[in-house]
C-alpha positions in Angstrom: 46.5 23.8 31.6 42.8 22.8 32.0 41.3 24.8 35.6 40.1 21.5 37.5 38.5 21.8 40.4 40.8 21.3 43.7 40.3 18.7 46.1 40.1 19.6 50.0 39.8 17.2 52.8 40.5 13.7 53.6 40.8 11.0 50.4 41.2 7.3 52.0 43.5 5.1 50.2 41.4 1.7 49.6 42.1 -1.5 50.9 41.1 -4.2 48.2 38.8 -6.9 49.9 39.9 -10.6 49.4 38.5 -13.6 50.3 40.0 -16.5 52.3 41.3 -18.0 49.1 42.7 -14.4 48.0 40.5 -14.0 45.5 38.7 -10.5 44.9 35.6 -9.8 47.3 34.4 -7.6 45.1 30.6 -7.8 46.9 32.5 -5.9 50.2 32.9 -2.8 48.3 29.4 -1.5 48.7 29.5 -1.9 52.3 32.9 -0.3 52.2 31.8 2.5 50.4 28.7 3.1 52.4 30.7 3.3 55.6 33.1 5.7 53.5 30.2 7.7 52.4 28.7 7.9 56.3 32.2 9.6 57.4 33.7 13.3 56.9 36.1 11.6 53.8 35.8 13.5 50.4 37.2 10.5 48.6 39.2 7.5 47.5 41.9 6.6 45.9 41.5 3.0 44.4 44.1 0.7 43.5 46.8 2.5 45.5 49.7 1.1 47.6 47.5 0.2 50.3 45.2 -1.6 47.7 48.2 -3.5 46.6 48.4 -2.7 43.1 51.8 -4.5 42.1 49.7 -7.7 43.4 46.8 -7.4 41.4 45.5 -8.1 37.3 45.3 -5.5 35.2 41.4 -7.2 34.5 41.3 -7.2 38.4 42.2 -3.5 38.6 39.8 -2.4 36.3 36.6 -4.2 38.3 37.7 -3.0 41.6 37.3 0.5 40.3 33.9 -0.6 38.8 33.2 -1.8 42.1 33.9 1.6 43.1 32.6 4.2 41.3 29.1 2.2 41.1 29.1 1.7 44.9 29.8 5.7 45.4 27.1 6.4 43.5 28.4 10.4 43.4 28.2 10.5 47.0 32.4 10.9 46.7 35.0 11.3 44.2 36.5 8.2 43.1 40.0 8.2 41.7 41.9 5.7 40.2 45.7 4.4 40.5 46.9 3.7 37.7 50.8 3.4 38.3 52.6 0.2 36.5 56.0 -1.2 35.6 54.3 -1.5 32.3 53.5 1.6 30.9 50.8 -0.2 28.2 48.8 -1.0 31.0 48.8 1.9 32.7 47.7 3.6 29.0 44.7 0.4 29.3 44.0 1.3 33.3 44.0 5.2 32.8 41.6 5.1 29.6 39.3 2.1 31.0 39.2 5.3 34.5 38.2 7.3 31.9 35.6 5.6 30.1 33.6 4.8 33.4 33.5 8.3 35.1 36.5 8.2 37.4 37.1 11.8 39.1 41.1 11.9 38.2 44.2 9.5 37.8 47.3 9.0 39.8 50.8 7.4 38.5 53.3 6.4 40.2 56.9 6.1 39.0 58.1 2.7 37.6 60.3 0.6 40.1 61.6 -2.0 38.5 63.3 -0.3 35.3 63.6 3.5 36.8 63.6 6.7 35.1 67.1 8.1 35.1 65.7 12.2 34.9 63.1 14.1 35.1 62.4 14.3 31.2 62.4 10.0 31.2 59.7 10.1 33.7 57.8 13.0 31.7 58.3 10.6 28.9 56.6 7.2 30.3 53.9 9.2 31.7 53.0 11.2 29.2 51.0 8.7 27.3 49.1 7.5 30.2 47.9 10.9 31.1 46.7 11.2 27.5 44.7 8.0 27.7 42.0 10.4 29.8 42.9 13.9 28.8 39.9 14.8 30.5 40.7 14.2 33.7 43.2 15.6 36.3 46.5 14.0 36.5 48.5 13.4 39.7 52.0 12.3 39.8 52.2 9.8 42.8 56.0 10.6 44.5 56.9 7.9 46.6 60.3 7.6 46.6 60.6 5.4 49.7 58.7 2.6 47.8 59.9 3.4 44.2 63.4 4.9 44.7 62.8 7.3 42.3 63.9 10.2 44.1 63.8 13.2 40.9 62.7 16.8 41.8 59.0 16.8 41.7 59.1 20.7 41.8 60.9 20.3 38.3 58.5 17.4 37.2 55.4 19.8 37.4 57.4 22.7 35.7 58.5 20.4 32.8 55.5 17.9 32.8 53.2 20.6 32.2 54.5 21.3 29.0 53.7 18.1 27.1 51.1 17.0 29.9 48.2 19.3 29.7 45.6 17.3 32.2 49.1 17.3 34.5 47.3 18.9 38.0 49.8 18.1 40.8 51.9 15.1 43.2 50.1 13.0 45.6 52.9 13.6 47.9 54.4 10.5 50.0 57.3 11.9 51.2 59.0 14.0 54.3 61.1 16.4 52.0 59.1 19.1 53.1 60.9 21.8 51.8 60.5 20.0 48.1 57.0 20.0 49.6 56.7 23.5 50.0 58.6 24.2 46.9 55.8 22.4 44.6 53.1 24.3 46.5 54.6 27.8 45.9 55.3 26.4 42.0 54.1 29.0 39.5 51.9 30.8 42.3 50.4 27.9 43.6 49.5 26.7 39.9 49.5 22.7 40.8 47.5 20.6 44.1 49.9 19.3 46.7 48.1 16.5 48.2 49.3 15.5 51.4 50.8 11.6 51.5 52.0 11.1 55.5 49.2 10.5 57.8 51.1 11.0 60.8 52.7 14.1 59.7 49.0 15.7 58.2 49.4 19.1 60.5 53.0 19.5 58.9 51.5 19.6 55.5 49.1 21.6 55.8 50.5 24.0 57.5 52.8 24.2 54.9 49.5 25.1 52.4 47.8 21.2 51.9 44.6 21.3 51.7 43.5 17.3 51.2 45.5 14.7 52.4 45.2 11.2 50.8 45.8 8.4 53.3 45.4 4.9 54.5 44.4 5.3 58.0 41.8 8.1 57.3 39.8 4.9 56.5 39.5 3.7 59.9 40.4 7.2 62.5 38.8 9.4 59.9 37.4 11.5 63.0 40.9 12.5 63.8 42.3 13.7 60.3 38.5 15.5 60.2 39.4 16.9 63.4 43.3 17.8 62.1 41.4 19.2 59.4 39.4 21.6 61.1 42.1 23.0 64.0 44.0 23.6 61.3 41.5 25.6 59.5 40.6 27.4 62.5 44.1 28.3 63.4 44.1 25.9 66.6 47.3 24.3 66.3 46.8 22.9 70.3 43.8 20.8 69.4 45.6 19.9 66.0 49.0 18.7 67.6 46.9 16.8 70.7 45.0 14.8 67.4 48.0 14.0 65.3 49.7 12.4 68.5 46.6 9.9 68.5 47.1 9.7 64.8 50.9 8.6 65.6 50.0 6.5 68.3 47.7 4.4 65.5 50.6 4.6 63.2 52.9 3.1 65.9 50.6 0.2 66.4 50.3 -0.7 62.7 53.7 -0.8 62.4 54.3 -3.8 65.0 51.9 -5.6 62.4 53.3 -5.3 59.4 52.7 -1.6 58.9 49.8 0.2 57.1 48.7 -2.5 54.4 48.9 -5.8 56.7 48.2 -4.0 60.2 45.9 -1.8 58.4 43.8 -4.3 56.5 43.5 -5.8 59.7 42.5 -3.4 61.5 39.5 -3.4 59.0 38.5 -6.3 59.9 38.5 -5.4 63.2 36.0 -2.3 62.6 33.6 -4.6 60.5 34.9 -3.9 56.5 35.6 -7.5 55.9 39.1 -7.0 53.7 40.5 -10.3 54.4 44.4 -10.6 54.4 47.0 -9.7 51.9 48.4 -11.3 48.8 51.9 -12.9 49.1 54.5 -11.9 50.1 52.4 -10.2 52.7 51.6 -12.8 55.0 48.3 -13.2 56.8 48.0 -12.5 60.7 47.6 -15.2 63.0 44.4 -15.6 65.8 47.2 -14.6 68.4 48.8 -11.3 66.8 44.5 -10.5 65.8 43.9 -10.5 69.6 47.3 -8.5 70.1 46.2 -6.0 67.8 42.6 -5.6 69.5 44.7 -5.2 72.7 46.7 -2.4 71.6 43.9 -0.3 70.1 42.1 -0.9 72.8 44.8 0.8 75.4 44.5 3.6 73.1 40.8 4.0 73.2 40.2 3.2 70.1 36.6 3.0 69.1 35.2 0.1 66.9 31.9 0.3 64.4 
């Protein structure tokens, strides 16, 4: 198994800017990557859930990473989802990553047409992961979403075998004790990287050490403050930030949860990232003003 470097710290989950007409605002990334670049955040992860992937072109896909990498300009690692129903174009996605200097790739399991064992989902990404054998692979667990629900601790052990570039789970799950399982795996042989925002401390306690996340985009000072207790063994200081952290999350979730509440808090903060495709609907003037309201009772600080 190739020795990749490890990623540490905070990796925001992307939002994919759209215009009024829900076209592709592909000229907000650079201002969205500059304001990613002037925080603590060690990188994103493009084309993810939160950048509603099942919503967008493969063509699309491919310039928002593009958008990306150019806009980062090496100032942070840059890694590309490149999960499908259709495994050809994930294969397309994951080399295209390759080609243009992505950091790594993430998968996550098909949804429609599900993997009935471990070895099936081995199977479909296997190919993918050889479409950039030169990059670190990271299978993207998300049951909750997918309903794929197979023993990642057993996907690592087995995937390893016939996926070399195979380097670990972005972790979106509460199964901690899988959790811990897959960290412990083989001496600590693959990256756990953490997948719930509001239960950060709980990962890394466990031995996380990067998170990727949606709200890090917007409350990155928190999850760089989580980051630090933790590291210094002040669990007080840790606990008193992930309450704020939850208190976000319990605010997003009144408005359509982390992708629609979350894209607009965006807004809000000055990234202009529009609304979401259908079926996600946009959010009316009055629930806009509702949201400011809430963050605002819980002192939350705009750009």
């Amino acid at each position: 198994m190739p020795n990749f470097p490890r990623l540490r710290g905070m990796i925001a989950a992307t939002f994919t800017p759209m215009t009024e007409t829900g076209d592709i605002n592909y000229a907000e990334i650079k201002p969205y990557a500059d304001y990613i670049a002037s925080t603590a955040i060690d990188g994103v992860f493009v084309n993810g859930t939160t950048g509603e992937f099942s919503s967008l072109t493969v063509e699309e896909r491919k310039k928002i990473l593009e958008c990306w990498i150019t806009a980062a300009a090496g100032r942070f690692k840059v890694i590309c989802h490149a999960g499908s129903n259709c495994q050809r174009d994930s294969i397309e996605i994951a080399a295209h990553a390759a080609s243009i200097g992505a950091y790594g790739i993430g998968c996550i399991a098909p949804s429609f047409f599900k993997p009935a064992t471990v070895n099936d989902l081995i199977g479909f990404f296997a190919p993918i992961a050889d479409a950039a054998p030169e990059l670190p692979f990271y299978y993207y667990n998300m049951p909750s979403i997918t309903g794929v629900n197979l023993p990642v601790d057993r996907i690592l052990a087995e995937g390893r075998k016939i996926i070399p570039n195979l380097a670990g789970t972005k972790f979106t799950h509460n199964n901690l004790m899988e959790m811990e399982m897959c960290i412990d795996l083989d001496g600590g042989a693959f990256e756990v990287l953490h997948g719930y925002d509001e239960i950060l401390i709980a990962g890394l306690s466990m031995g996380a050490k990067a998170g990727v996340g949606s709200t890090y985009n917007y409350i990155p000072e928190i999850y760089d403050g989580i980051f630090r207790a933790m590291e210094d063994g002040d669990l007080t200081t840790a606990r008193e930030l992930q309450k704020k952290s939850i208190k976000t999350v319990e605010v997003i979730i009144r408005y359509g949860g982390g992708v629609r509440g979350g894209k607009a808090i965006m807004n809000l903060i000055g990234i202009k990232c529009g609304e979401c495709r259908p079926p996600l609907s946009p959010l009316a003037q009055e629930e806009y003003a509702a949201l400011e309201a809430d963050l605002d009772a819980l002192g939350f600080v705009k750009k």
